[in-house]
C-alpha positions as CSV (number, residue, x, y, z in Angstrom):
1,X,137.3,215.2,183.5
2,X,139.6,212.5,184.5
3,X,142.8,213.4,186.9
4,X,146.2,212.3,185.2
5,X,148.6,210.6,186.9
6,X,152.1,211.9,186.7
7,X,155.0,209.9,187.6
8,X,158.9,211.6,187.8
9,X,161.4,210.4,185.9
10,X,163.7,209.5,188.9
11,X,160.8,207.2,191.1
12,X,160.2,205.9,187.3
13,X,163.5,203.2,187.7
14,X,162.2,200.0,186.3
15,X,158.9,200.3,184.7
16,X,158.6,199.0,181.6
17,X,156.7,200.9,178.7
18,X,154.1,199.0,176.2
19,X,153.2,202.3,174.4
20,X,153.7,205.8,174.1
21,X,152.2,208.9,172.4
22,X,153.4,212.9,172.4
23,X,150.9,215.7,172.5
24,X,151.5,219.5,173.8
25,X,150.0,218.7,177.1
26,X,153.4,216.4,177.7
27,X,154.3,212.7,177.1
28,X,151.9,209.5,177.7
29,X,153.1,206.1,178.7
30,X,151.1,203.1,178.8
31,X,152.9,201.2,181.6
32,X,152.6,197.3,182.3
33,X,150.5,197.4,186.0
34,X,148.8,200.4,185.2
35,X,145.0,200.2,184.1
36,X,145.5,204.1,182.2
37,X,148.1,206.3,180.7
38,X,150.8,208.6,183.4
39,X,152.6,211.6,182.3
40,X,156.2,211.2,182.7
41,X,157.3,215.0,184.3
42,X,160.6,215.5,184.6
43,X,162.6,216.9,187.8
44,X,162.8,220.2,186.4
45,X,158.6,219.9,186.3
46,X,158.1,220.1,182.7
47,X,156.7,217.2,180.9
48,X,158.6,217.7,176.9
49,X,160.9,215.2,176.0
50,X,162.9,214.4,173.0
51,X,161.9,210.4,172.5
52,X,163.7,208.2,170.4
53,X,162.7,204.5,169.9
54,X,166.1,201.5,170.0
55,X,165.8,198.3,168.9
56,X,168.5,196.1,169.3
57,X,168.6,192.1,169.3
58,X,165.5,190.8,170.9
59,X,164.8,194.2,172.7
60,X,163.7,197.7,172.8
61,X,164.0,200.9,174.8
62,X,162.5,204.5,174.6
63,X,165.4,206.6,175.1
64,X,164.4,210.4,176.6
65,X,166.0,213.3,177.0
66,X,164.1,216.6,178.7
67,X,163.6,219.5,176.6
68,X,163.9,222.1,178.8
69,X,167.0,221.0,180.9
70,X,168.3,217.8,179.2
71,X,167.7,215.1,181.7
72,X,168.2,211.7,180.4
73,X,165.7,208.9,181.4
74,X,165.4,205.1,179.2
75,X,163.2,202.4,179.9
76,X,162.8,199.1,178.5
77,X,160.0,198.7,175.9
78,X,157.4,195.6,175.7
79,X,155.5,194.3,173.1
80,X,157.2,196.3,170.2
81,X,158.4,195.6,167.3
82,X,160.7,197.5,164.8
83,X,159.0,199.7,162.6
84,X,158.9,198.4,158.7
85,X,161.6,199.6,156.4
C-alpha cells in the first residue's frame, strides 16, 4: 500500500489546489507540483475539515475550516470552474 503524504495546514502557505475530494480517512488535495494526492492535517492533528468552494471574478478558493478545533486555512484554486446553476 502506498504511504500518504500529509502536509499541515500552516507549512501549506501558497500552494495552489487543482482538485479536492472528502472521504473518512481525511481531506485530499491534488496540488500543482505534486505527481499524487497529500492529506491536509491540521495543527490539532486531525485531518476533518468543513470545505466550502468561492468563486469570485476570474478566481476561486477552497475555504477550510477544522472540524475538531476550527482552524481556518484558504488556498487559491486552479483550473475550476463554477459549478452549473
Amino acid at each position: 500500500m502506498a504511504t500518504i503524504r500529509e502536509v499541515r495546514i500552516d507549512a501549506a502557505h501558497g500552494i495552489v489546489v487543482q482538485g479536492w475530494r472528502s472521504t473518512e480517512d481525511g481531506l485530499f488535495l491534488r496540488v500543482r507540483g505534486q505527481p499524487e494526492e497529500v492529506r491536509l492535517v491540521c495543527v490539532c492533528g486531525r485531518s476533518h475539515w468543513i470545505v466550502r468552494e468561492q468563486f469570485s471574478l476570474g478566481s476561486a478558493s477552497l475555504i477550510l475550516i477544522c472540524h475538531a478545533c476550527g482552524t481556518r486555512g484558504s488556498f487559491v484554486m486552479e483550473g475550476v470552474t463554477l459549478p452549473a446553476p
